[in-house]
C-alpha positions in Angstrom: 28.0 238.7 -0.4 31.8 239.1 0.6 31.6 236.3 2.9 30.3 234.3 0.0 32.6 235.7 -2.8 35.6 235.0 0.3 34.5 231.6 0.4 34.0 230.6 -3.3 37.2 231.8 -4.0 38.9 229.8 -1.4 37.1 226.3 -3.0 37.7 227.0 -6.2 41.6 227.1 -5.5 41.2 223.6 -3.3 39.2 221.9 -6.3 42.0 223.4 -8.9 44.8 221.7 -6.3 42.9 218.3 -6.2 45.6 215.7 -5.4 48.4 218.0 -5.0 47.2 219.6 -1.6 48.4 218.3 1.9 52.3 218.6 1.1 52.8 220.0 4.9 50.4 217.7 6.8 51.9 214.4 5.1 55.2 216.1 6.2 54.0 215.7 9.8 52.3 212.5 9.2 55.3 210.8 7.4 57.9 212.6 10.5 55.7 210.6 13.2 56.0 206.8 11.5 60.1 207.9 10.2 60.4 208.6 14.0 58.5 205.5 15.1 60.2 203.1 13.0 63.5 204.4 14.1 64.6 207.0 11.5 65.3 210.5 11.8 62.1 213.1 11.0 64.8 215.7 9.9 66.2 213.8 7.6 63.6 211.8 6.0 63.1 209.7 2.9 61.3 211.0 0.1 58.8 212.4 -0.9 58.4 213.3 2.9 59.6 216.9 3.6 61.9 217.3 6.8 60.2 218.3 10.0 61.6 221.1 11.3 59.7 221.7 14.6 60.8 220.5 17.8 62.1 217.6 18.2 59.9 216.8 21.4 56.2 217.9 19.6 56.6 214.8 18.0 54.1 212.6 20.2 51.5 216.0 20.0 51.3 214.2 15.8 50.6 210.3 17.1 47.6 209.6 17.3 46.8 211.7 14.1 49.4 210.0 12.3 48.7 206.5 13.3 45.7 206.9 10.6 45.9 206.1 7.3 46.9 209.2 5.1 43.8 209.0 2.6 41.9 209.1 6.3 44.3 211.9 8.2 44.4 214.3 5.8 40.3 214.2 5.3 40.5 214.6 9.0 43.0 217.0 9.3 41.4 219.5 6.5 38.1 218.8 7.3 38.7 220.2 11.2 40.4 223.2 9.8 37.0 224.3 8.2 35.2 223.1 10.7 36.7 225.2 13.1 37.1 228.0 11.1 34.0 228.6 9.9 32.8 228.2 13.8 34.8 231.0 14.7 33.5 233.4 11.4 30.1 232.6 12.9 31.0 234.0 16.0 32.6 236.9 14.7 30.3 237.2 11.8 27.4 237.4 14.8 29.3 240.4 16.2 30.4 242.4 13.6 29.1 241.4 10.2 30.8 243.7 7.9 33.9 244.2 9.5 34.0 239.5 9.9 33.1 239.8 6.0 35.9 242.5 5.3 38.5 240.9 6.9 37.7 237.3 5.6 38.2 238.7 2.0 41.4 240.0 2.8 42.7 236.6 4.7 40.9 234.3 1.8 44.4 233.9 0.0 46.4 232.8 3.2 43.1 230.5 4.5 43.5 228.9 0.9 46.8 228.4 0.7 47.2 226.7 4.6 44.0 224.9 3.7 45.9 223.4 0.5 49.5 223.0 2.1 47.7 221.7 5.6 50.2 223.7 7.4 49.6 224.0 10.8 49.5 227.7 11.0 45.9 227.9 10.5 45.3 225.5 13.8 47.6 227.6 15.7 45.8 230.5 14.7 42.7 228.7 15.9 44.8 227.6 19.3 45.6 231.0 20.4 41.7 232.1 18.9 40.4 229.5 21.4 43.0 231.1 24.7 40.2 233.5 24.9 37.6 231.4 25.4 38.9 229.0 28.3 40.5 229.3 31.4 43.6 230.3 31.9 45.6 227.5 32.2 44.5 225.8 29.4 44.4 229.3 27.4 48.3 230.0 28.5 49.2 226.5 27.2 47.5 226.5 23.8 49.4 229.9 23.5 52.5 228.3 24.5 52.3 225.4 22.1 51.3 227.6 18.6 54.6 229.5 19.8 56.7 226.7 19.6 54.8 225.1 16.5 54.9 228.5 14.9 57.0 231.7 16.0 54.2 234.0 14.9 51.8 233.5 17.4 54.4 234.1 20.5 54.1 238.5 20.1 50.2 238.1 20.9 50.9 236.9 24.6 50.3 240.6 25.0 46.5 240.2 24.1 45.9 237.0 26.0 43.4 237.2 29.3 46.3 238.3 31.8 46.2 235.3 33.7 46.7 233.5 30.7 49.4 235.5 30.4 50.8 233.9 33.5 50.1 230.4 32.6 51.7 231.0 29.2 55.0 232.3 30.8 54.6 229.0 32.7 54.4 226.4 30.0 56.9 228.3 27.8 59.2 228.2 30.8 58.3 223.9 30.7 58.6 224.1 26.6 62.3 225.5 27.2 63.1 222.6 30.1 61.6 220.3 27.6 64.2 221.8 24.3 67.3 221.6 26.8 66.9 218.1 27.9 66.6 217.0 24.2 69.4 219.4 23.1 71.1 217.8 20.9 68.2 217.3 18.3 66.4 220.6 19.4 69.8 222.5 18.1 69.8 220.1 14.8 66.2 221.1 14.9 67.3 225.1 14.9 70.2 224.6 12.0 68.0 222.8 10.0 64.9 225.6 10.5 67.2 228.1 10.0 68.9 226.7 6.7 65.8 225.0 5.1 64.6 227.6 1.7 61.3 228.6 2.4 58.8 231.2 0.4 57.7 234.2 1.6 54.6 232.8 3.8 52.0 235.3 3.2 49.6 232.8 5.5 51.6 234.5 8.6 48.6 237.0 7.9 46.7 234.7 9.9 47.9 236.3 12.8 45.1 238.9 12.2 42.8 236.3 12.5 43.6 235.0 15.9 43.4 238.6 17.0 40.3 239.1 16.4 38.0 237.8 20.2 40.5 240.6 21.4 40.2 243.2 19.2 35.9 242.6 18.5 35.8 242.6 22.6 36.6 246.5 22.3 33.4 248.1 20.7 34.5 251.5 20.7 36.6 251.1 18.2 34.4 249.6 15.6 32.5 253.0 16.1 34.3 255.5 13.8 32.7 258.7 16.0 34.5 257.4 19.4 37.9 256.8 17.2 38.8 261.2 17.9 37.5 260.5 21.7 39.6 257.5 22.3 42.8 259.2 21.2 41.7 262.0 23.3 41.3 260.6 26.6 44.9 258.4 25.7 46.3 261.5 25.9 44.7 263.3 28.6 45.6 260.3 30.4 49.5 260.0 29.7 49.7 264.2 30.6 48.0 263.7 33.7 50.5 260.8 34.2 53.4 262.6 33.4 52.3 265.7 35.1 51.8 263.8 38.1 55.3 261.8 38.0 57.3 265.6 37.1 55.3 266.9 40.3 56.7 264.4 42.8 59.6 265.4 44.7 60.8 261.6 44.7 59.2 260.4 41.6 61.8 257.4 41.2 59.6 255.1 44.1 56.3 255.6 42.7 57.4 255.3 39.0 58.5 251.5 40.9 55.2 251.2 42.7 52.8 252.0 39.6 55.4 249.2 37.4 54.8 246.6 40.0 51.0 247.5 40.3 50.7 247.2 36.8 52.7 244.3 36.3 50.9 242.2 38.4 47.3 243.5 36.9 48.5 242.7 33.3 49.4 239.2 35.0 46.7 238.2 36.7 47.9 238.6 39.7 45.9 241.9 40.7 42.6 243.3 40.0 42.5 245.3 36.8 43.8 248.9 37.3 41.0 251.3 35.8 40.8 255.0 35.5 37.6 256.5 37.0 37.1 259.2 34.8 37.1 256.4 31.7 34.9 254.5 33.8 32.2 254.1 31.1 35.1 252.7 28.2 33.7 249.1 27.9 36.2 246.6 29.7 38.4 244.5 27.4 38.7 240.5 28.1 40.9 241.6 31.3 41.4 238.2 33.4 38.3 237.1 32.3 37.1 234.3 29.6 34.5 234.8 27.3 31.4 232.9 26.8 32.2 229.6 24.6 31.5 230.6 20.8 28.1 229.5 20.5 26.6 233.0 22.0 26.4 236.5 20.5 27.3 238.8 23.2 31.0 239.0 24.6 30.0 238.0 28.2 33.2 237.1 31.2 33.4 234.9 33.4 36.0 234.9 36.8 38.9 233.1 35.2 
């Protein structure tokens, strides 16, 4: 019923909008042929809106944009809901209610970037997917919403970890790739950073390409282990702390346990677990989970 109520609401808006929808997309579309036929994307004739990404994503648009509009936008909405309503059938398949909840409270931004065609929704859908890859391809989708879209850069955190690494990688190659165009990446920045924008409620998003990581920890869906978990947290940053106060050179291990961890959250190491929490089911850790088409959560060696 919810899913249903989410959905109906969201077509009703994009059959009010009728011709008026795609203002963002055919901003991308029109930047790609300005740029081909030798004009500036930033600057562009009307009714084209300035692109304001940078300057080197331009190619990512080509072969989209060398369709006809009428065809590209058809193509570039009707992948949106493709994919989106893929990944609500996954998370539906996991966790009805909470899927149905959450897709009521995101049916105002999923409307609106289905409307505008912005490209939050696909980067969304990009960092969605990091899970369900390996990790190089996972770190560079991450890496690529980032720079399309700022928003998606704090959920590094929640990546596999050696997506993590791959993701510091390719943001590493996305900065090589701003300096040697520098001149019209820091147009690019000036221009993004003076152009008037709304408040962009469809940021909310963000939730939604949360969610493989957040559905991949069961416990907390279960509102009796919510008291537990909080619990053990703090049994185990006492015994931590005790442990650390205890030492008569605590400075070295404090160093040890940083690098240990580091290199676990990286990728680099096994996953450091606590044996007395043994039973907590195991987040997505360096592992990818089974492609969408599957209930369970299941990992694989990334």
């Amino acid at each position: 019923m919810l899913v249903a109520l989410a959905g109906s609401a969201v077509l009703v808006f994009l059959l009010a909008r009728g011709e008026l929808a795609g203002a963002d997309a055919r901003a991308y579309w029109g930047a790609v042929r300005v740029w081909i036929d030798g004009g500036d994307p930033m600057t562009p004739p009307a009714p084209y809106m300035p692109y304001v990404y940078f300057p080197w994503t331009l190619p990512i648009f080509v072969p989209w944009a060398a369709l006809p509009w009428e065809i590209a936008w058809f193509l570039w909405r009707g992948v949106s809901v493709i994919l989106l309503l893929w990944t609500a059938a996954w998370a539906y398949r996991q966790h009805p209610l909470t899927t149905a909840v959450l897709l009521v409270i995101l049916a105002a931004p999923i409307a609106a970037t289905l409307d505008t065609g912005n490209i939050t929704l696909f980067a969304a859908l990009a960092v969605w997917a990091a899970h369900f890859v390996g990790p190089r391809l996972g770190g560079g989708l991450w890496a690529l919403a980032s720079v399309l879209k700022w928003f998606p850069a704090p959920l590094w955190l929640i990546l596999p970890p050696r997506a993590r690494l791959w993701g510091m990688i390719w943001a590493a190659l996305a900065v090589i790739l701003s300096l040697a165009t520098w001149p019209q990446t820091l147009e690019q920045l000036q221009l993004a950073l003076g152009y008037p924008r709304p408040f962009r409620g469809d940021y909310v998003l963000l939730l939604w390409a949360a969610v493989p990581w957040i559905w991949s920890h069961p416990r907390w869906f279960a509102v009796g282990e919510w008291r537990k978990i909080v619990v053990e947290a703090a049994e185990r940053t006492n015994a931590r702390w005790t442990r650390w106060r205890a030492m008569p050179e605590p400075l070295p291990y404090l160093s040890i346990a940083i690098v240990r961890h580091g290199r676990a959250f990286l990728g680099l190491a096994p996953r450091i677990t606590h044996p007395e929490h043994a039973e907590v089911a195991p987040s997505l850790g360096s592992h990818a989970v089974a492609a969408p088409t599957a209930a369970p959560v299941t990992h694989r060696t990334g």
